[in-house]
C-alpha positions, -999 to +999 in steps of 0.1 A: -017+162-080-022+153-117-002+126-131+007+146-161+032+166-134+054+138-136+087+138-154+106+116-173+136+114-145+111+103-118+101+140-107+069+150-086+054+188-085+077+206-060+046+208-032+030+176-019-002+193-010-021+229-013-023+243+024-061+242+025-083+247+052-088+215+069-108+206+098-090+189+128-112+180+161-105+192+194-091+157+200-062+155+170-057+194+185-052+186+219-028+157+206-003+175+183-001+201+214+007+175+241+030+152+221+051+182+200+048+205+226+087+205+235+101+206+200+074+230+183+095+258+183+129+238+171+123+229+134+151+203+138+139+189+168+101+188+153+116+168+124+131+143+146+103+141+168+082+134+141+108+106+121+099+089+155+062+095+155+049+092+124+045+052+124+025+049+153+002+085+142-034+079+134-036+075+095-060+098+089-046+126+112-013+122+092-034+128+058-051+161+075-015+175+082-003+168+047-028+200+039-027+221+068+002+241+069-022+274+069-041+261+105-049+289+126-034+267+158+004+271+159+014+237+167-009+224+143+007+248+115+043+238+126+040+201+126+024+201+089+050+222+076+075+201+092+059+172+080+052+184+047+091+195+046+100+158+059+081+143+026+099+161+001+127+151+012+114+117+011+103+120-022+133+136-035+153+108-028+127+084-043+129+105-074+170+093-074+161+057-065+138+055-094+165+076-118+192+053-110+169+022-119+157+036-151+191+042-162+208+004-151+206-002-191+196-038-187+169-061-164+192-080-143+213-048-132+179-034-124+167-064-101+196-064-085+197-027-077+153-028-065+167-059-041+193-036-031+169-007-020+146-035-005+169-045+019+179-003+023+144+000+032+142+023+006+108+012-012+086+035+008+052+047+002+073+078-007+091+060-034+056+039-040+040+071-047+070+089-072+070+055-088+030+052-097+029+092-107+057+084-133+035+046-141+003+068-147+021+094-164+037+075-193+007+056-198-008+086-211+020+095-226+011+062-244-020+064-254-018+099-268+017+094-284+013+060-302+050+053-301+070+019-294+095+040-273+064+055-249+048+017-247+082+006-239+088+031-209+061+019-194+064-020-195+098-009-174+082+011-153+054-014-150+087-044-145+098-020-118+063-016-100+058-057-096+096-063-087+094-040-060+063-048-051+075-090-046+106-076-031+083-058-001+062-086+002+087-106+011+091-085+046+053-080+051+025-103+071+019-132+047-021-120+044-011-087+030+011-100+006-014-122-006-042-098-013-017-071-026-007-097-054-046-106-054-054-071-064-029-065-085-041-099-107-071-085-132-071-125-148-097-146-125-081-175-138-046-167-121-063-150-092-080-186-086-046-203-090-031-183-067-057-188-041-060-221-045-024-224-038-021-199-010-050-206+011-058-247+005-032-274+021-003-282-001+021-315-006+051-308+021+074-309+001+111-293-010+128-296-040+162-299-041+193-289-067+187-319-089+149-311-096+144-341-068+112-334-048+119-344-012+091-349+013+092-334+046+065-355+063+031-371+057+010-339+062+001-311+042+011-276+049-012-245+036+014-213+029-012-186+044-038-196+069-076-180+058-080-162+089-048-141+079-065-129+043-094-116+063-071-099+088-059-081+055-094-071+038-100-058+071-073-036+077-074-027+037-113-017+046-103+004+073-074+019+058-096+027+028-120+044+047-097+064+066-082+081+032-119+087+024-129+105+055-098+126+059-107+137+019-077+125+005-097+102-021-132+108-036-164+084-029-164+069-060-125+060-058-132+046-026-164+026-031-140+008-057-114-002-037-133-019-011-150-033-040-116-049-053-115-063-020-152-079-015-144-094-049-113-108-033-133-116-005-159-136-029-137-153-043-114-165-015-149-181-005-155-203-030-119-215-031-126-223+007-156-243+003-148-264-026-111-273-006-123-273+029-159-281+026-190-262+030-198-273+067-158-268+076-148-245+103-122-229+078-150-209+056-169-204+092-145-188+103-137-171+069-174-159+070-175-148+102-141-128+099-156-106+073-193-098+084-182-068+102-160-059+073-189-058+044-222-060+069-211-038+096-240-030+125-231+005+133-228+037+106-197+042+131-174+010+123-144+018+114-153-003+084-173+028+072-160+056+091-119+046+092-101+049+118 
């Protein structure tokens, strides 16, 4: 999909993917067959079934079905078109989401309606997806334009991307919130702030109404444990790789994501050493953690392969 598909009102090209011909193993095969193979021939069962399977379906056989609605095996053809047919629904109702934000008329009525859909569970990678095609496509608008009213769409849209994005993290593992606001940083300055206060031991300490900072004991407390970063570049990594190897991003794209995240990875290291030392067990540990990510032994890790 080309951004420039995007319209003004939050709207995505009517097909999520071409039906192309993709090529599932024997394995994914025999899987779709023996998990769908009571519902494939009830559309509204198959939709069901597949509300309930998605979230524990390998990521990269999920990508594979988003193309093949034209499989030669019948289950295989069902479930993509069911699944493809499950996403634009999905999306359509992303499209209203983002509408009905665009049009609150001022930013307060807007963060209240983005914690709204938070707690709805309505910012999905569905609504993720509608809301980054619009991002992309009125910052070319921008460029080629040159007009207040183009650079001002997207500093909303771009409001709208970070509010919902904090509102998420807020329900997601600490690490992955940490290195989703990490890569979303582009100044090392705050990225260095931010990991200095995320991953090094802080006063324990609350503040309360008056401004009054109260301490809650002698010891220090550190927000998100190092370990729990590399548990995120990990499964970033892998994720990564899994999009690459199921051809839903190019090399190149890839190769720059993970390098967003050794960068990440770099510089969580020095933070480590200077707080903790350079003998500690902390950046050991931190070290250790990510060897199999960036240095892994095998061409078949999932660190290169996905999973």
């Amino acid at each position: 999909m080309s951004s420039s598909s995007a319209e003004n009102n939050g709207g995505l090209p009517s097909s999520i993917a071409e039906s192309v011909i993709v090529d599932f193993s024997s394995e994914e095969v025999n899987f779709l067959e023996e998990t769908f193979a009571k519902s494939v021939h009830d559309a509204k069962a198959l939709t069901q079934q597949l509300v309930e399977q998605l979230p524990t379906m390998p990521p990269g056989l999920v990508i594979k079905l988003k193309q093949g609605q034209a499989d030669v095996n019948e289950t295989v053809r069902a479930v993509a078109t069911s699944l493809n047919v499950l996403m634009e629904a999905q999306l359509e109702d992303a499209r209203d989401i983002l509408k009905e934000l665009l049009g609150a008329g001022e930013i307060n009525k807007m963060d209240a309606l983005i914690g709204k859909a938070a707690r709805d569970n309505k910012l999905d990678a569905a609504f993720f997806t509608v809301l980054q095609m619009n991002l992309q496509a009125a910052t070319q608008n921008a460029l080629v334009a040159e007009e207040d009213s183009e650079a001002s769409r997207v500093q909303i849209l771009q409001h709208v991307y970070t509010r919902c994005q904090e509102e998420v993290e807020k329900n997601i593992p600490p690490g992955i919130a940490l290195l989703n606001k990490l890569l979303r940083t582009e100044i090392d300055s705050i990225r260095a702030n931010q990991l200095q206060h995320y991953l090094c031991p802080q006063p324990n300490v609350i503040t309360s109404p008056d401004g009054k900072e109260i301490e809650l004991g002698s010891g220090k407390r550190v927000l998100v444990e190092p370990k729990l970063l590399v548990d995120a570049i990990a499964q970033a990594v892998k994720q990564i790789r899994t999009v690459e190897q199921a051809g839903a991003t190019d090399r190149t794209a890839a190769a720059n994501m993970v390098e967003s995240c050794r960068n990440v990875a770099k510089e969580a290291r020095m933070v480590i050493g200077k707080n903790y030392g350079v003998e500690s067990e902390e950046l050991k540990e931190f070290e250790q953690g990510l060897q199999p990510v960036f240095r892994p032994e095998s061409p078949e890790s999932v660190y290169i392969q996905g999973e």
